[in-house]
C-alpha positions as CSV (number, residue, x, y, z in Angstrom):
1,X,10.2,3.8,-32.6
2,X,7.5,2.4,-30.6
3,X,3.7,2.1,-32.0
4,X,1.4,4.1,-30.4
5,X,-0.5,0.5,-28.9
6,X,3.1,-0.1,-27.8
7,X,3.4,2.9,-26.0
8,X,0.0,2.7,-24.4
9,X,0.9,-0.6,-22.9
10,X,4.2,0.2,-21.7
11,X,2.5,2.8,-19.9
12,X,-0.1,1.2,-18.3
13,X,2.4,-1.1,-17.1
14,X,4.3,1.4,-15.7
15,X,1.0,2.3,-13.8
16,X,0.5,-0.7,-12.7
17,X,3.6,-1.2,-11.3
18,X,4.0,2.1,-9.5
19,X,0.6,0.9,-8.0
20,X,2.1,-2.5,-6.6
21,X,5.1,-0.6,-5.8
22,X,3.1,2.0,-3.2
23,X,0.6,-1.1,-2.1
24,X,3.8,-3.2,-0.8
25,X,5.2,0.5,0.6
26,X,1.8,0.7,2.8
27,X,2.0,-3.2,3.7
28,X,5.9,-2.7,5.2
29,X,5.1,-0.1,6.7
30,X,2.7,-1.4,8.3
31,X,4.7,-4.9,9.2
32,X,7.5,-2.3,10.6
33,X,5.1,-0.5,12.8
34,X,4.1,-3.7,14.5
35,X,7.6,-4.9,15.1
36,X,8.7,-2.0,16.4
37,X,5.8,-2.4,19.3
38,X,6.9,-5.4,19.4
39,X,10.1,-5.3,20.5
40,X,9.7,-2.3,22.7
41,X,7.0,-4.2,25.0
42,X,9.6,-7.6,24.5
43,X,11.9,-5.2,26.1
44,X,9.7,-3.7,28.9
45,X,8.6,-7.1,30.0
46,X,12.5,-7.7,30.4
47,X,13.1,-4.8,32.0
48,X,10.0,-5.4,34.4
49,X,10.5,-9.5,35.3
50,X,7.0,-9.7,35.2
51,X,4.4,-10.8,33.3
52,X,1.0,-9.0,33.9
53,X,-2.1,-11.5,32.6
54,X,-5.7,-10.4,32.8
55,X,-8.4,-12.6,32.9
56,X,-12.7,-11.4,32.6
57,X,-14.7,-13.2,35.4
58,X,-18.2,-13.5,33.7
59,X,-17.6,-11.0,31.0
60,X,-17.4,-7.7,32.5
61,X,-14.9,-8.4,35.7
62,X,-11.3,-7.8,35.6
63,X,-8.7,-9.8,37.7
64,X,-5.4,-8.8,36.8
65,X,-2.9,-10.9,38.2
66,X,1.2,-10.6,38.0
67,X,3.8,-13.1,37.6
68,X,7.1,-12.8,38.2
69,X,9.8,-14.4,34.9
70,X,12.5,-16.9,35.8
71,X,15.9,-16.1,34.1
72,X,15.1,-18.8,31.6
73,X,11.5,-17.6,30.5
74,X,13.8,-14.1,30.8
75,X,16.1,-15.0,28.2
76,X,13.7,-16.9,26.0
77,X,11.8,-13.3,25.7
78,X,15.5,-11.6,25.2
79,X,15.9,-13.7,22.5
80,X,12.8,-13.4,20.7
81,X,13.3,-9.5,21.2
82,X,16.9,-9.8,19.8
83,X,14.7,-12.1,17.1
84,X,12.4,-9.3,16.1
85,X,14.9,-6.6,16.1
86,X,16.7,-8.9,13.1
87,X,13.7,-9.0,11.5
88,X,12.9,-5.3,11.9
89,X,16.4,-4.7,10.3
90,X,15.1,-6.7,7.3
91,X,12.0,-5.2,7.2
92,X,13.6,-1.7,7.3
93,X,15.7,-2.5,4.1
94,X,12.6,-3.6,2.2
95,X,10.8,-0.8,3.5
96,X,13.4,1.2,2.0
97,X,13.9,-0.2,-1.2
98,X,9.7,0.1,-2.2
99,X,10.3,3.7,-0.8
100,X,13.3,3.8,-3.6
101,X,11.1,1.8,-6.5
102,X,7.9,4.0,-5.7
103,X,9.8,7.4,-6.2
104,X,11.3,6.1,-9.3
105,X,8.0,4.8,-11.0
106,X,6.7,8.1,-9.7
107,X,9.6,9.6,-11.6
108,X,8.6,7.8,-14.9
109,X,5.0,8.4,-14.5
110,X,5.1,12.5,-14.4
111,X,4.9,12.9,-18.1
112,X,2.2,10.4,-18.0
113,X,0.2,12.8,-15.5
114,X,1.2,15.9,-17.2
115,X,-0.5,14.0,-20.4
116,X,-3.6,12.7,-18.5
117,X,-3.9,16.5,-16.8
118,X,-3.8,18.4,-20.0
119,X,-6.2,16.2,-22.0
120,X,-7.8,14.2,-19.7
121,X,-11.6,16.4,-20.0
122,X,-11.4,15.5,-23.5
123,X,-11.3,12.1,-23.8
124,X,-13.9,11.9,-21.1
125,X,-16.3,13.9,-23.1
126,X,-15.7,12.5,-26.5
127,X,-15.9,8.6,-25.1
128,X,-19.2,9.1,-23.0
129,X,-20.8,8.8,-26.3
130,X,-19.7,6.2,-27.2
131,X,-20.3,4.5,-23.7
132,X,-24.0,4.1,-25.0
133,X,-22.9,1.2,-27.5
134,X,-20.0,-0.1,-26.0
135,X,-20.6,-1.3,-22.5
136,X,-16.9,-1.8,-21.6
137,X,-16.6,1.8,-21.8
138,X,-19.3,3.1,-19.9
139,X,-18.9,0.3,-17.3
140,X,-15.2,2.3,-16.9
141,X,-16.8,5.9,-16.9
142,X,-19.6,4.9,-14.2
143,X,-16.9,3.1,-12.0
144,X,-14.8,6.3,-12.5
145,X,-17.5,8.7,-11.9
146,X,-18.4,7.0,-8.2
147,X,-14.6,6.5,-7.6
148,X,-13.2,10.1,-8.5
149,X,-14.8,11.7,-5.3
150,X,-11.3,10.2,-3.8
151,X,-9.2,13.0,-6.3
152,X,-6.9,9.9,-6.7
153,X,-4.5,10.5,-9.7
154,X,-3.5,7.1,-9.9
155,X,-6.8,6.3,-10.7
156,X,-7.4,9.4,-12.9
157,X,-4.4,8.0,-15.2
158,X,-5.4,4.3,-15.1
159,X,-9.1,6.0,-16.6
160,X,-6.7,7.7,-19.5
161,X,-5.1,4.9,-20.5
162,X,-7.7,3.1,-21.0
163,X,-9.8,6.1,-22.6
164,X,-6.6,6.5,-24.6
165,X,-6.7,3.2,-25.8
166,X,-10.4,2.8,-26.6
167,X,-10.0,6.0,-28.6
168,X,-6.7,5.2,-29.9
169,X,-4.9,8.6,-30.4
């Protein structure tokens, strides 16, 4: 069996990585909502044979001009669109893969949050005496107190673990 200091670690890592895990989730999603535009104006400009520029005449004044795509500047652009559409694909399996990681760390991390909800109050109270002596510790419960405004559990179990630890229950 598993020391309790074991334990503690394994489940800070495990928050940790569920963090990492929703952080690369939010930055695919992301990538995938820009390829996506993308290739759908790649695909209007095809459709269109024209290329609209604008240029500012002293800052403030618009001239719009429009130029008309040759079959090669035509198929250049269909096959950079066919280009990001690949990459799109790609991006679509990683996007669902973090999707896959994050509910499974998510998964792990319930009795972790169940833990943090039920006893959370008092570790709180009995370290913010102790956060007079040892800095470390009320450096944590100040960050936490400005940060918990959010209601972010994630951040609410990260404080636990490392309450849980300084306490060492």
């Amino acid at each position: 069996m598993a020391s309790s200091k074991e334990k503690i670690a394994a489940d800070k890592q495990l928050l940790k990585n569920l963090r990492t895990a929703e952080q690369k989730l939010k930055y695919y999603y992301g990538v995938q909502n820009a390829q996506e535009e993308l290739a759908e104006a790649l695909k209007q400009e095809i459709k269109r044979r024209t290329r609209v520029f604008t240029y500012w005449i002293f800052g403030f004044i618009p001239v719009i001009t429009i130029q008309r795509l040759s079959r090669a500047e035509i198929a250049r652009i269909e096959i950079a669109r066919q280009g990001t559409e690949i990459r799109l694909s790609s991006i679509q399996n990683n996007t669902g893969e973090w999707k896959t990681q994050v509910a499974i760390y998510e998964e792990q991390a319930k009795p972790i949050t169940e833990e943090c909800n039920k006893n959370f109050d008092a570790y709180l109270s009995e370290a913010r005496p102790m956060g007079k002596d040892d800095q470390m510790i009320r450096m944590a419960i100040d960050n936490y107190d400005r940060e918990k405004i959010k209601g972010d559990q994630a951040l609410k179990n990260e404080m636990y673990m490392f309450l849980k630890e300084k306490l060492k229950k």
